[in-house]
C-alpha positions as CSV (number, residue, x, y, z in Angstrom):
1,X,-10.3,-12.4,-1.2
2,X,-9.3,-13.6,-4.7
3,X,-6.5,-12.4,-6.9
4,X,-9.8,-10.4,-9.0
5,X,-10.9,-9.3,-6.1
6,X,-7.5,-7.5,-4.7
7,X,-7.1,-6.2,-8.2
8,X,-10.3,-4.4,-8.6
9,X,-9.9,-3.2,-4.7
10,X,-6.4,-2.0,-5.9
11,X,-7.3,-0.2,-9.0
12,X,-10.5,1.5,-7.0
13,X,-8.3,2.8,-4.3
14,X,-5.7,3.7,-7.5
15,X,-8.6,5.8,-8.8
16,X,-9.6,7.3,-6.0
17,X,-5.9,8.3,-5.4
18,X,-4.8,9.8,-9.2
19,X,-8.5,11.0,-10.7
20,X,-10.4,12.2,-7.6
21,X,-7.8,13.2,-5.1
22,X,-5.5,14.9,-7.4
23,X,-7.6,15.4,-10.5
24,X,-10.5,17.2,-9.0
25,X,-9.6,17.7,-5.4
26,X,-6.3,18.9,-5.8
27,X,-3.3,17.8,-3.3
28,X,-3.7,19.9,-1.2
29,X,-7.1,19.3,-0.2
30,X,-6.7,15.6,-0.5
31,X,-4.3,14.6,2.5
32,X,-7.2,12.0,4.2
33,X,-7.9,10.2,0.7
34,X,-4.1,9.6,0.0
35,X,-3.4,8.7,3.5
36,X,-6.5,6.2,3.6
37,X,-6.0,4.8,-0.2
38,X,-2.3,4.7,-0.5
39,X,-2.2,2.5,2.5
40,X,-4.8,0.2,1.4
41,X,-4.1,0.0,-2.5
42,X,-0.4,-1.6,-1.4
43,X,-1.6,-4.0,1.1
44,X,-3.8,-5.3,-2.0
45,X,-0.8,-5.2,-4.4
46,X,1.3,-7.2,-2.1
47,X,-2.0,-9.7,-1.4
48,X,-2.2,-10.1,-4.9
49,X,1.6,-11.0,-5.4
50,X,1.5,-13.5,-2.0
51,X,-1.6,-15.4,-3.9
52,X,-0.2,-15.8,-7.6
53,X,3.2,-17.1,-5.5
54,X,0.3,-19.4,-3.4
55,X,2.0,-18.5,-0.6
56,X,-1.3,-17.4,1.0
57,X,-4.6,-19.0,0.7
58,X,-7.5,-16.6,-0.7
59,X,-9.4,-16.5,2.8
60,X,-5.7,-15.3,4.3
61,X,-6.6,-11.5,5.3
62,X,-3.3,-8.9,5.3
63,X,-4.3,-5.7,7.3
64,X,-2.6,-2.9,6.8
65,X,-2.8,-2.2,10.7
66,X,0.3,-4.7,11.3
67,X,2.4,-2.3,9.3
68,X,2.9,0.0,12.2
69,X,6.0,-2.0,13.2
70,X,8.1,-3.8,11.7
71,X,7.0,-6.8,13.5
72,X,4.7,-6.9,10.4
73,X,7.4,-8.9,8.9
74,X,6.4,-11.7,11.4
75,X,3.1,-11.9,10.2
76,X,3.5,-12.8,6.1
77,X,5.7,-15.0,4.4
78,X,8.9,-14.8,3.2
79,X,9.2,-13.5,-0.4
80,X,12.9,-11.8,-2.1
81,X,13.2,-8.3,-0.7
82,X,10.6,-8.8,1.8
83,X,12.7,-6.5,4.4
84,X,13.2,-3.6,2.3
85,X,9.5,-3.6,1.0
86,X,8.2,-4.2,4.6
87,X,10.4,-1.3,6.2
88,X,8.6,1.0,3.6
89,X,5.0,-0.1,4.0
90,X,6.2,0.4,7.7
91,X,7.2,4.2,6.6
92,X,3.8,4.2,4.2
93,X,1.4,3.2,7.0
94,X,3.1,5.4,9.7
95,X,2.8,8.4,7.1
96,X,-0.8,7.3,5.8
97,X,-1.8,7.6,9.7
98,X,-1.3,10.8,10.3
99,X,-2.7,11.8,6.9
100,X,-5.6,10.2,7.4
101,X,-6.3,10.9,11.1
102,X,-4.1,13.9,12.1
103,X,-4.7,17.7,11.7
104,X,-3.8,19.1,8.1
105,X,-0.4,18.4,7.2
106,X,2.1,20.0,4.9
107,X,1.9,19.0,1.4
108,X,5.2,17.6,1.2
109,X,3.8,14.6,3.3
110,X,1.2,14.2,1.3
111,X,3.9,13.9,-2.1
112,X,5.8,11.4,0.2
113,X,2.8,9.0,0.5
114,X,2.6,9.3,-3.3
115,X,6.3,8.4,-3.4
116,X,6.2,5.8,-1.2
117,X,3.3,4.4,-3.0
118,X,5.1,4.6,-6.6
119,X,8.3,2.7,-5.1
120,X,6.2,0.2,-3.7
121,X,4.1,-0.2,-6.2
122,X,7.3,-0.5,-8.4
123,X,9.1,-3.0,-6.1
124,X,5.9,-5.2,-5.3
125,X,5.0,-5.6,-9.2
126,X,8.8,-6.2,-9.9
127,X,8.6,-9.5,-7.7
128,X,6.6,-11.2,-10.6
129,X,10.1,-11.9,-12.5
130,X,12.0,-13.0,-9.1
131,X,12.6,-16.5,-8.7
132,X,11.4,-17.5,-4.9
């Protein structure tokens, strides 16, 4: 995908997260949409960074599967603070998983994912200014 593209997935899964999940679902009936979106919307944030640093092609595909490990790491480029950013998609995805596929979970995870998202989301966008 383009740099567009990843944006608009990003700010869709954003959406999804901050006006239907919370908005008009409420938290706590929301744990599946935040574990599926959060996940997602971060793997596009970082896609989007790798491309404006052309350090993927557009065709390059990041799934957000290899972030079950932190073997991950092995799989994309090397950009500043790639560790600490990788170890918490690592903790994101793990989280997101059982959110998304496990039996209702305590709220508190659910705030974590959001956390986690906000921190990466943070981190990721703070990259722009980095010098490689």
């Amino acid at each position: 995908m383009k740099i567009k593209e990843h944006e608009e997935s990003f700010n869709e899964h954003k959406e999804t997260i901050f006006r239907w999940a919370l908005e008009v679902k409420g938290i706590e009936n929301s744990q599946r949409i935040i574990g599926l979106h959060t996940s997602r919307a971060i793997i596009d944030l970082l896609s989007i960074h790798l491309l404006k640093k052309e350090k993927i092609s557009p065709g390059k595909q990041i799934n957000h599967r290899w972030f079950k490990s932190l073997r991950a790491s092995g799989k994309i480029p090397n950009f500043p603070n790639k560790k600490q950013i990788v170890e918490k998609i690592v903790e994101l995805e793990l989280l997101c998983e059982k959110l998304t596929y496990g039996s209702k979970r305590p709220e508190t995870e659910a705030k974590k994912a959001l956390d986690l998202f906000h921190e990466l989301e943070s981190k990721i966008r703070g990259l722009e200014n980095e010098k490689e």
